[in-house]
FINUPA-275156 format. One record per residue: residue number from 1; x, y, z of N, C-alpha, C in turn; residue in one letter. Coordinates in nm, 2 decimals, always signed. Each point is the difference from the previous one (the first is absolute). Example, Ala and Ser with C-alpha at 12.3 -4.5 7.8 and 13.67 -1.06 7.14 Angstrom:
BEGIN
+-----+--------+--------+--------+--------+--------+--------+--------+--------+--------+-----+
|   n |     nx |     ny |     nz |    cax |    cay |    caz |     cx |     cy |     cz | res |
+-----+--------+--------+--------+--------+--------+--------+--------+--------+--------+-----+
|   1 |  +1.32 |  -0.57 |  +0.78 |  -0.09 |  +0.12 |  +0.00 |  +0.09 |  +0.12 |  +0.00 |   A |
|   2 |  -0.04 |  +0.11 |  -0.07 |  +0.09 |  +0.11 |  +0.00 |  -0.08 |  +0.11 |  +0.08 |   S |
+-----+--------+--------+--------+--------+--------+--------+--------+--------+--------+-----+
end
This chain:
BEGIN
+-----+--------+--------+--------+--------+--------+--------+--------+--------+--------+-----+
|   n |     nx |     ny |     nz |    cax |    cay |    caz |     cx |     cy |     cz | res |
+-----+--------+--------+--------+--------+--------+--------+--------+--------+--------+-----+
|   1 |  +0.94 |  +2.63 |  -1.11 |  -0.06 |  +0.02 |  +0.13 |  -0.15 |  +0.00 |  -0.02 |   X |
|   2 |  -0.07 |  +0.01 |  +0.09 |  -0.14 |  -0.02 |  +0.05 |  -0.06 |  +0.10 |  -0.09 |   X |
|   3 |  -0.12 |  +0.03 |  -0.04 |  -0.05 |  +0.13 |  -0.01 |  -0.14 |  +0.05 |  +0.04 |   X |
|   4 |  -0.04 |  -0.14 |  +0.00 |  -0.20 |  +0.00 |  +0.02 |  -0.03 |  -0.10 |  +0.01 |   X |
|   5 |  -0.09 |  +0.00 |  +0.04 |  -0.08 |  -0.16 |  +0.00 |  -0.05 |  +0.00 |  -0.13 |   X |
|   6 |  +0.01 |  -0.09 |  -0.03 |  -0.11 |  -0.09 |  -0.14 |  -0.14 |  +0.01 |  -0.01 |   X |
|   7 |  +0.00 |  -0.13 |  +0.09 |  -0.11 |  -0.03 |  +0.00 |  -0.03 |  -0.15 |  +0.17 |   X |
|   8 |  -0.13 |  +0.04 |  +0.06 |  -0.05 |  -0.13 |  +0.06 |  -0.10 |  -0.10 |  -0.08 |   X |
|   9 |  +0.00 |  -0.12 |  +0.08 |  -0.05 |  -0.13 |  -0.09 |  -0.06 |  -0.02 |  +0.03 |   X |
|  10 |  -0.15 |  -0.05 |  -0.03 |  -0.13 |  -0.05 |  +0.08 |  -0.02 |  -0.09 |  -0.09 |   X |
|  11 |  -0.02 |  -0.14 |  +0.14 |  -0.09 |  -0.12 |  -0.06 |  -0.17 |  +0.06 |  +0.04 |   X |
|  12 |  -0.08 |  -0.03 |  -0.12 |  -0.15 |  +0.02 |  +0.10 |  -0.06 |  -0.09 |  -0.04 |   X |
|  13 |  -0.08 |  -0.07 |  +0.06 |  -0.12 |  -0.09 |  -0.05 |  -0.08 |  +0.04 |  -0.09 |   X |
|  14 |  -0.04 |  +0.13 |  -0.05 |  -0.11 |  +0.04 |  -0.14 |  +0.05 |  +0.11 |  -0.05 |   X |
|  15 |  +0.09 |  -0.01 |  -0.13 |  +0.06 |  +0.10 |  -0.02 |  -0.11 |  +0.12 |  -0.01 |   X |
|  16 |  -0.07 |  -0.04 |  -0.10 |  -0.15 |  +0.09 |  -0.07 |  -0.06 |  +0.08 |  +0.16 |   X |
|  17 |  +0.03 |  -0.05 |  +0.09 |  -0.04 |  +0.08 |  +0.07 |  +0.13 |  +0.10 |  +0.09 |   X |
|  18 |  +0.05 |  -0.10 |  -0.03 |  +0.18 |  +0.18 |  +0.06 |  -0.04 |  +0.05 |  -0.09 |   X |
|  19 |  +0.04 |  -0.03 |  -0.16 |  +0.01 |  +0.10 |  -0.07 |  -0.09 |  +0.13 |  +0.02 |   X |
|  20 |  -0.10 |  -0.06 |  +0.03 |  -0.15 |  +0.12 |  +0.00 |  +0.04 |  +0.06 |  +0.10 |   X |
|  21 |  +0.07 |  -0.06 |  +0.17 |  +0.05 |  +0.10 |  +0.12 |  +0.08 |  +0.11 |  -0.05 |   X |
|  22 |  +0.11 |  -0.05 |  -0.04 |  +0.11 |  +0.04 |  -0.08 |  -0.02 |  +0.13 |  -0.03 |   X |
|  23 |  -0.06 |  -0.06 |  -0.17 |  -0.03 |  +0.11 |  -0.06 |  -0.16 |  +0.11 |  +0.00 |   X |
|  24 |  -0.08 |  -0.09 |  +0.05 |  -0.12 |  +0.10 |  -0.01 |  -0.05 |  +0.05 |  +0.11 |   X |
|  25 |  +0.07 |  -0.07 |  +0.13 |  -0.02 |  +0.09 |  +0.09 |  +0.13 |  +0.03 |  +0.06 |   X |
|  26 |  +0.12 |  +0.02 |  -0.01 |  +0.10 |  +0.08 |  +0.07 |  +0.07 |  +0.08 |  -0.11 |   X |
|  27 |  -0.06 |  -0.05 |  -0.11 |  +0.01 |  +0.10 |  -0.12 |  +0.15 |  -0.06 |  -0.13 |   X |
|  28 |  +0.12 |  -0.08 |  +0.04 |  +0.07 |  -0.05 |  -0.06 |  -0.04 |  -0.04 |  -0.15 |   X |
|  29 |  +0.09 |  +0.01 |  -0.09 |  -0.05 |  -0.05 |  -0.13 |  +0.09 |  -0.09 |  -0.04 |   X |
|  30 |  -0.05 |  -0.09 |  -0.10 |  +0.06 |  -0.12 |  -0.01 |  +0.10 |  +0.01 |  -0.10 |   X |
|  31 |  +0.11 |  -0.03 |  -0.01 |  +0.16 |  +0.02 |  -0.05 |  -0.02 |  -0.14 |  -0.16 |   X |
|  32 |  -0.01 |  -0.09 |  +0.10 |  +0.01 |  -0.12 |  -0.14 |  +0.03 |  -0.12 |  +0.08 |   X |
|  33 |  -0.01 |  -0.15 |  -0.09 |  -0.02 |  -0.12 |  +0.09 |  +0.07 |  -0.08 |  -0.07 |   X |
|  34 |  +0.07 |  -0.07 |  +0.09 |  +0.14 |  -0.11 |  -0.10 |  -0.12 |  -0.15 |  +0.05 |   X |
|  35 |  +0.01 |  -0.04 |  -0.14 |  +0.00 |  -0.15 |  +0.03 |  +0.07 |  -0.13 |  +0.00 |   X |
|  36 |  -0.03 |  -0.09 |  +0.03 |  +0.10 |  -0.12 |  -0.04 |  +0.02 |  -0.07 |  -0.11 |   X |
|  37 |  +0.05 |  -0.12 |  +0.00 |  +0.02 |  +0.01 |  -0.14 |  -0.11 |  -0.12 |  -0.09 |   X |
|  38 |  -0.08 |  -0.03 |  +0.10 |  -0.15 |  -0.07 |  -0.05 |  -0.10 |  +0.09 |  +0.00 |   X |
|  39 |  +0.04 |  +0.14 |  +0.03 |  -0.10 |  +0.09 |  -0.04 |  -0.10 |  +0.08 |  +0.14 |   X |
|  40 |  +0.01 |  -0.07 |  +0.11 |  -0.04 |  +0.02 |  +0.10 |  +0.04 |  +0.14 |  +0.08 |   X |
|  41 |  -0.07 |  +0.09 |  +0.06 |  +0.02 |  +0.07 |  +0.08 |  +0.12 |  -0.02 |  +0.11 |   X |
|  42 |  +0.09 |  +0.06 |  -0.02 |  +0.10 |  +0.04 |  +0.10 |  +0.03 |  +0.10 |  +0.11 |   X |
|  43 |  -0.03 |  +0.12 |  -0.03 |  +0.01 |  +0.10 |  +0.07 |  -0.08 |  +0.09 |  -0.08 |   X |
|  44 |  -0.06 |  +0.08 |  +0.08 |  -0.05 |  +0.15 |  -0.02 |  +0.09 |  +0.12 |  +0.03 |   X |
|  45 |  +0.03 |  +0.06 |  -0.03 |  +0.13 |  +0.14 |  +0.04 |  -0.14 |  +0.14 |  +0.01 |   X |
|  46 |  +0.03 |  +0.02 |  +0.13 |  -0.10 |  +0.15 |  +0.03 |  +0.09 |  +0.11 |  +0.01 |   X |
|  47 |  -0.02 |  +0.11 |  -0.09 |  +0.13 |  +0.16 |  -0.02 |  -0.09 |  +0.03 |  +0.15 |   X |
|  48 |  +0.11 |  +0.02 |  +0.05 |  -0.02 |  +0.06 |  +0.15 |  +0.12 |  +0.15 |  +0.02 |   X |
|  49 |  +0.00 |  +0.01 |  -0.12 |  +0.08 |  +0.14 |  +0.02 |  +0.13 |  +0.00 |  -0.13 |   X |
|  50 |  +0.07 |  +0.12 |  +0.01 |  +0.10 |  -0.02 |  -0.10 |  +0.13 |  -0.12 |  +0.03 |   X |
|  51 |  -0.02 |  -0.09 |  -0.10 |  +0.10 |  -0.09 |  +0.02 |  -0.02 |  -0.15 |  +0.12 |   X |
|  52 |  -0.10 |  +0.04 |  +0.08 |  -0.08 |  -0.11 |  +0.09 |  -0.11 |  -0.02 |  -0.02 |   X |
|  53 |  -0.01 |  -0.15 |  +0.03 |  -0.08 |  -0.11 |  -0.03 |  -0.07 |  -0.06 |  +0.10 |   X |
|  54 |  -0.10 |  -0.08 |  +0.05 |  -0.05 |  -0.11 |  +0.02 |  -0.07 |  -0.11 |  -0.05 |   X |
|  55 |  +0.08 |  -0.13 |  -0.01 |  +0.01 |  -0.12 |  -0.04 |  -0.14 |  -0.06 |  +0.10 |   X |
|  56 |  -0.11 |  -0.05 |  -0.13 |  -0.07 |  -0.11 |  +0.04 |  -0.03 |  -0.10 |  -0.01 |   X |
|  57 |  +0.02 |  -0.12 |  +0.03 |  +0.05 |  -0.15 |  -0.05 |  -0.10 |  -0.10 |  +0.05 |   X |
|  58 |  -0.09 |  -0.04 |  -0.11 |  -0.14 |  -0.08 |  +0.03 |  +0.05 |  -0.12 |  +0.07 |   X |
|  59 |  -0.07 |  -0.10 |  +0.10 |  +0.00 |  -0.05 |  +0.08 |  +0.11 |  -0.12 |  -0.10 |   X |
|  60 |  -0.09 |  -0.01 |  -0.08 |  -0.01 |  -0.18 |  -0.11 |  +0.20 |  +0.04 |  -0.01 |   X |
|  61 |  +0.06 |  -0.16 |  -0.02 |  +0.13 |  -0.01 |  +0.02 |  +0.09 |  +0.01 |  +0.08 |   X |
|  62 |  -0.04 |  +0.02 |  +0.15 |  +0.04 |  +0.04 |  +0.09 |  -0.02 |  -0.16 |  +0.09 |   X |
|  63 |  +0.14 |  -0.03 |  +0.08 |  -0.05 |  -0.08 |  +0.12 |  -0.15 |  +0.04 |  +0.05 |   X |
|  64 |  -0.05 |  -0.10 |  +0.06 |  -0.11 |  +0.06 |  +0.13 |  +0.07 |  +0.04 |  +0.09 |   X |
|  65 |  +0.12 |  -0.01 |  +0.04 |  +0.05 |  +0.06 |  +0.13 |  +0.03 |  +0.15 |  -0.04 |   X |
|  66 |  +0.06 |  +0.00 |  -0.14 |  +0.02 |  +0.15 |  -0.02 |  -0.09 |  +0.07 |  -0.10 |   X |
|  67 |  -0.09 |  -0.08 |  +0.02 |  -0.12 |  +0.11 |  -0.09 |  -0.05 |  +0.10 |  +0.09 |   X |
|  68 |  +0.01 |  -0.09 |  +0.14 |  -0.11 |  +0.08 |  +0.11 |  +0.06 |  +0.08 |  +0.06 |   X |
|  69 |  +0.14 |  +0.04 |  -0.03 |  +0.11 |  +0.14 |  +0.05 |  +0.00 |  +0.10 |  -0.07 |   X |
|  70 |  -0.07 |  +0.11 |  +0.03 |  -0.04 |  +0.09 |  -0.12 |  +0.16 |  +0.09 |  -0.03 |   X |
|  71 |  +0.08 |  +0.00 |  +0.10 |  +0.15 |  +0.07 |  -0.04 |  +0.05 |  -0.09 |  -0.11 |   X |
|  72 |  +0.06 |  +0.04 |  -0.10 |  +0.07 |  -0.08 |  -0.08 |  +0.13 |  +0.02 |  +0.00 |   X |
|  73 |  +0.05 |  +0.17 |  -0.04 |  +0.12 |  +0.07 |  +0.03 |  +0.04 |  +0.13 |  -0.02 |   X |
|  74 |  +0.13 |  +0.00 |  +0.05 |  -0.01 |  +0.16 |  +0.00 |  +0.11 |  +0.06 |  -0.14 |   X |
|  75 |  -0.05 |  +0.10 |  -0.08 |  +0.08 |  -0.04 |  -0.09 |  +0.12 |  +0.17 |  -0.02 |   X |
|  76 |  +0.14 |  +0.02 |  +0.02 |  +0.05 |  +0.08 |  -0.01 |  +0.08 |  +0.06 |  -0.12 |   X |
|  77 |  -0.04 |  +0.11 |  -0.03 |  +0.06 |  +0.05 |  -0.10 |  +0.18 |  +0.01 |  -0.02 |   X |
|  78 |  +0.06 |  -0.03 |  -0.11 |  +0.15 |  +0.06 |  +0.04 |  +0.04 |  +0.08 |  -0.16 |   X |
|  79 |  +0.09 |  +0.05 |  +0.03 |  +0.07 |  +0.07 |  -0.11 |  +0.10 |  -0.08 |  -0.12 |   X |
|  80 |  +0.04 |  -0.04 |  +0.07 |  +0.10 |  -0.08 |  -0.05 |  +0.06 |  -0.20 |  +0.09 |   X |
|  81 |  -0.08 |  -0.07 |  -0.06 |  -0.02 |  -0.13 |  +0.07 |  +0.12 |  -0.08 |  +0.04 |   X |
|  82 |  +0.08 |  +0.03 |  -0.15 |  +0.19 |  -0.07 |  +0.06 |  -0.01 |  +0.06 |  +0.09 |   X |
|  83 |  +0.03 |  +0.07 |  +0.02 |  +0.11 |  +0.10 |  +0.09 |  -0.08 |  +0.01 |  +0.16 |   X |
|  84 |  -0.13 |  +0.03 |  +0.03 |  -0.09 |  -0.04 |  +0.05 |  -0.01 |  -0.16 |  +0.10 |   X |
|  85 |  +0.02 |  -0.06 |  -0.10 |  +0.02 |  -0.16 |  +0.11 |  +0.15 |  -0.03 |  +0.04 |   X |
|  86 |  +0.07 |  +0.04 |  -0.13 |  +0.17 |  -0.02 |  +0.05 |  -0.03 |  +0.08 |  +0.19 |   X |
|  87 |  -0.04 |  +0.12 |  -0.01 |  +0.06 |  +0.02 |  +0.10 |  -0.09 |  -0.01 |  +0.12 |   X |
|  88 |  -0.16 |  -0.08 |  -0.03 |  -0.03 |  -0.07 |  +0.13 |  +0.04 |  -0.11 |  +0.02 |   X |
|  89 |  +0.10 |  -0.10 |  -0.08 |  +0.02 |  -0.12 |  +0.01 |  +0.13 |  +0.05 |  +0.10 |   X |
|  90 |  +0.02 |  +0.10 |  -0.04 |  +0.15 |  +0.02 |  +0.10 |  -0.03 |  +0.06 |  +0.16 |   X |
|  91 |  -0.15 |  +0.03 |  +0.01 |  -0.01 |  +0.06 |  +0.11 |  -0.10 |  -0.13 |  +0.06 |   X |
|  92 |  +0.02 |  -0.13 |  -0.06 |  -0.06 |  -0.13 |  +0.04 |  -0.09 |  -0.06 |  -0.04 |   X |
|  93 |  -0.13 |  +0.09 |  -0.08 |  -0.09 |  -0.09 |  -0.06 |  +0.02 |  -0.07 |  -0.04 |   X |
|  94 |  -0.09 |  -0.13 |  +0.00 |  -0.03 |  -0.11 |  -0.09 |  -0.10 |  +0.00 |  -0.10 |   X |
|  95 |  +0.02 |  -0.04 |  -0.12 |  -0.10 |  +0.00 |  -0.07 |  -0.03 |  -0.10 |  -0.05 |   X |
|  96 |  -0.18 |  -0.02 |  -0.04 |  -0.04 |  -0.14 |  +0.00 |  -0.02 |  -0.01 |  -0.16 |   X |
|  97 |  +0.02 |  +0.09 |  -0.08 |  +0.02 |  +0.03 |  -0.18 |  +0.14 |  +0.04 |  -0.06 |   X |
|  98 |  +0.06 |  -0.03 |  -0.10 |  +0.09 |  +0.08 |  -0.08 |  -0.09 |  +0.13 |  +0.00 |   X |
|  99 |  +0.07 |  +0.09 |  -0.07 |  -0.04 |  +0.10 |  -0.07 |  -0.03 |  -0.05 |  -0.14 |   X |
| 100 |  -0.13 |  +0.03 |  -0.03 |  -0.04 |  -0.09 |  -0.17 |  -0.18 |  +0.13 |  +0.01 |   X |
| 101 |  -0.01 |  -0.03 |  -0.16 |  -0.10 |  +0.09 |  -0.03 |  -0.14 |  -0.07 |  +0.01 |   X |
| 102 |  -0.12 |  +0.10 |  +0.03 |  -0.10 |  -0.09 |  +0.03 |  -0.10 |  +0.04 |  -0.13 |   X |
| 103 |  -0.15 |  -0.08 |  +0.02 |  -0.06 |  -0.03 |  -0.10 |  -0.05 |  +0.20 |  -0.07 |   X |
| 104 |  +0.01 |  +0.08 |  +0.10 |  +0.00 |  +0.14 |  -0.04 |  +0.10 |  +0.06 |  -0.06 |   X |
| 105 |  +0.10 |  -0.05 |  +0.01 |  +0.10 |  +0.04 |  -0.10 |  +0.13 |  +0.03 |  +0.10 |   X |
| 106 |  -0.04 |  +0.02 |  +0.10 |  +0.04 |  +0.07 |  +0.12 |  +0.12 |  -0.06 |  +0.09 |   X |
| 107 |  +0.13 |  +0.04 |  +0.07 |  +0.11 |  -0.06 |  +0.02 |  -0.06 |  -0.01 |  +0.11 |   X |
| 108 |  +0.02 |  -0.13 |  +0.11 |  -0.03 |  -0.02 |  +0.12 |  +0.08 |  -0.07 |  +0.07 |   X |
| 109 |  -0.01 |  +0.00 |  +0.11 |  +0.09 |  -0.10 |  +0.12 |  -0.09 |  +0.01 |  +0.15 |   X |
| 110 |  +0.00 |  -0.16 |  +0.03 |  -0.09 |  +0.00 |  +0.14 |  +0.13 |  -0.10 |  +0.07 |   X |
| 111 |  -0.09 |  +0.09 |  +0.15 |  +0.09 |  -0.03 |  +0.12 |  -0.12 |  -0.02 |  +0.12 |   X |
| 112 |  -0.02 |  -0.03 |  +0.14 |  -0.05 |  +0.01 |  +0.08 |  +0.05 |  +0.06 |  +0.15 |   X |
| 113 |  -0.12 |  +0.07 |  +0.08 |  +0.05 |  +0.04 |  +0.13 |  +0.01 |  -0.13 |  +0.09 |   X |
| 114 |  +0.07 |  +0.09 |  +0.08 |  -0.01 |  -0.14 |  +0.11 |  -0.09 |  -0.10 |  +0.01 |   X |
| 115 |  -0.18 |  +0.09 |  +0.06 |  -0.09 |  -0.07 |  -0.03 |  -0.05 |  -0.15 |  -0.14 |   X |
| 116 |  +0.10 |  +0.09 |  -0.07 |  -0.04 |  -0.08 |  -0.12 |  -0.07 |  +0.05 |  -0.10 |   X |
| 117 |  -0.08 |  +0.13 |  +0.00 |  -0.05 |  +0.09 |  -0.11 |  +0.10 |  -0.01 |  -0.09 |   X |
| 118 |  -0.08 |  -0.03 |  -0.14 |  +0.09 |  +0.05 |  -0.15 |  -0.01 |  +0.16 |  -0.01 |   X |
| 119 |  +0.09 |  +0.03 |  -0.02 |  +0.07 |  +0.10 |  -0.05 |  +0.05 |  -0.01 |  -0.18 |   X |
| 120 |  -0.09 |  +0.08 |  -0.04 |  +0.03 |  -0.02 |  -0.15 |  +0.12 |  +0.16 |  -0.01 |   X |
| 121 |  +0.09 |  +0.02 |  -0.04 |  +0.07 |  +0.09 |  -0.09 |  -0.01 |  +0.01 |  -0.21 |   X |
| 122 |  -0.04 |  +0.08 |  -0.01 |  -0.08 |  +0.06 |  -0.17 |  +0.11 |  +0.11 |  +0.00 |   X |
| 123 |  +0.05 |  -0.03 |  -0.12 |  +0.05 |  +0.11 |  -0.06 |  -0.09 |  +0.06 |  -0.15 |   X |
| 124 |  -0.10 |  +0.09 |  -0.02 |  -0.05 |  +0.03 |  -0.08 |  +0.07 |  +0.00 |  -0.14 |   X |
| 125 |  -0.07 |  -0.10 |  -0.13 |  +0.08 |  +0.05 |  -0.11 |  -0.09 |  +0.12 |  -0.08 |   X |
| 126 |  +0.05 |  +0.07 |  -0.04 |  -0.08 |  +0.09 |  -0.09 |  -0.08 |  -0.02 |  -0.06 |   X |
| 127 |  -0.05 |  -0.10 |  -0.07 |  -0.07 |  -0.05 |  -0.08 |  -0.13 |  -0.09 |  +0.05 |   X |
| 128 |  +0.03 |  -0.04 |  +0.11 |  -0.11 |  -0.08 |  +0.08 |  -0.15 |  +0.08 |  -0.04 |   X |
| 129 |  -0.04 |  -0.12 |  +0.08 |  -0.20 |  +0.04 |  +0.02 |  +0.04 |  +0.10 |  +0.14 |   X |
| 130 |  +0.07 |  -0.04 |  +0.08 |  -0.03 |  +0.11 |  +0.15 |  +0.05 |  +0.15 |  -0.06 |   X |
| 131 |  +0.10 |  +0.00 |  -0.07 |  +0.08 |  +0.13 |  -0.05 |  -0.10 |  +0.04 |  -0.09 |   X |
| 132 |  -0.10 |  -0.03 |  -0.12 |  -0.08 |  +0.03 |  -0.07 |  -0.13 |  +0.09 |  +0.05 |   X |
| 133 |  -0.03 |  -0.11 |  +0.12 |  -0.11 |  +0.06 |  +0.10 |  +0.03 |  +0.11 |  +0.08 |   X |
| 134 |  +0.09 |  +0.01 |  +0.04 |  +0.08 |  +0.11 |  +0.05 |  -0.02 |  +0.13 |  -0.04 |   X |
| 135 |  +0.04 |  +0.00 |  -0.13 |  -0.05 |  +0.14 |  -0.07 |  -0.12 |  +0.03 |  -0.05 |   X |
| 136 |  -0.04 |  -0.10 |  +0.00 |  -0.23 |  +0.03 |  +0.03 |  -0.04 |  +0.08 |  +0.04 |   X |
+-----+--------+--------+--------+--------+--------+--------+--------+--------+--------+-----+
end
């Protein structure tokens, strides 16, 4: 089942400057930053509390259509991910992913609302960078 939110995703046009909102004036400190696999900036991860995050994701790589949407998604914690989708697939979701691990180590599955919002589901592995940061 559910347990927390994760984390929210922001596209921003200058990271160097969220980061500085972020962290030097709302006070957040910075968790750790995945890149891609040419080495480029991907995401920034801001510790926003025990076990939550917000995700910052520099403009570059992005459509123009969806660079300029600063929601990206909403991401839900669960306990246990089988068991978790088996039984939203039975109460009708659709999902737009298998369940498969992502570049954090991390078990995930996305789906969307009506609207269309991604909906990411994370099942924390022990070992991750979010689980690491966590106990910071």
């Amino acid at each position: 089942m559910i347990t927390q939110v994760g984390h929210t995703a922001y596209v921003v046009q200058d990271i160097e400057a969220a980061r500085q909102y972020y962290c030097e004036r709302l006070g957040l400190e910075e968790a750790f930053q995945l890149h891609k696999d040419d080495g480029t900036l991907w995401i920034v991860y801001l510790k926003a509390g025990k076990g939550t995050f917000i995700e910052l994701f520099p403009t570059s790589g992005f459509e123009p259509s969806d660079a300029n949407v600063s929601y990206r998604h909403l991401c839900l914690l669960v306990d246990d991910m089988e068991a978790t989708v088996a039984e939203m697939k039975a109460r009708g979701v659709k999902f737009t992913s298998e369940i498969n691990q992502g570049k954090d180590g991390n078990t995930q599955a996305w789906t969307r609302d009506p609207d269309g919002n991604q909906i990411e589901l994370m099942q924390i592995a022990p070992d991750s960078l979010q689980a690491q940061a966590s106990c910071s």
